[in-house]
N, C-alpha and C positions, 0 to 999 in steps of 0.2 A: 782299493780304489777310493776310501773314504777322504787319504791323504794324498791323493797325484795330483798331479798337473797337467792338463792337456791345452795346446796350443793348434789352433788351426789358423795357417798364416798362407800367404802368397807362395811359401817354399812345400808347403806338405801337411801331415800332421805329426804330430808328437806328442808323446805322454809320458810321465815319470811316474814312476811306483816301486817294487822291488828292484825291477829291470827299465829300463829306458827305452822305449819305444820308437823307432821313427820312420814313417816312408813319404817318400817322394812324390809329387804330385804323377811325375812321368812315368814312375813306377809302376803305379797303381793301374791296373788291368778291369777290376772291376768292385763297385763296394756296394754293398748290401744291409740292412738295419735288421737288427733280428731282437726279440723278447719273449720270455716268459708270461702270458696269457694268466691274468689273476695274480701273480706274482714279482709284478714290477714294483714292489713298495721295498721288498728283499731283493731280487736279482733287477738290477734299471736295466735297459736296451741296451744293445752294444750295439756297434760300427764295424762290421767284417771285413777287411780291404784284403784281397786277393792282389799279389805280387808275383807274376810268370806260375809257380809252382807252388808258395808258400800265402799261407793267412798270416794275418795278424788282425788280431780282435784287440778294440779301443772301449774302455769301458765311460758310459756316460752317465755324469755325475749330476747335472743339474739343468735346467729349461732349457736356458738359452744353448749351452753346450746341445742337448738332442734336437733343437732346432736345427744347427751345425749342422749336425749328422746325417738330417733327414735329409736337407739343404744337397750335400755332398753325393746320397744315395741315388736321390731323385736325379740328379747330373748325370752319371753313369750310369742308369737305366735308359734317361735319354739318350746316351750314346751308343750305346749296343744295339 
């Protein structure tokens, strides 16, 4: 994750790294921020997006990106 790219736009989000990542805004069922406690200098927060049956975890790289995130989280919290 040192080297990806994550884009959060009008269509969804997206991230490149080994594998390419993408889902859909409509997709997305529910998303959640999750961390390692003492250990966010080694592991940062991720982005858990639940899609029907499947996760995909977005890993976050710097400020303003877990701003994003949190941004994104709090949304879906308020919708459920």
């Amino acid at each position: 994750f040192l080297h990806s790219s994550t884009t959060v736009n009008q269509n969804g989000i997206t991230q490149t790294w080994l594998y390419d990542k993408q889902v859909a805004w409509a997709d997305i069922r529910s998303a959640k921020m999750i961390g390692i406690p003492y250990l966010s200098w080694i592991f940062p927060p991720r982005l858990i997006v639940r899609t029907g049956i499947a996760f995909t975890t977005f890993n976050g790289g710097n400020e303003m990106l877990l701003v994003e995130f949190a941004k994104v989280s709090l949304a879906y919290q308020m919708k459920a």
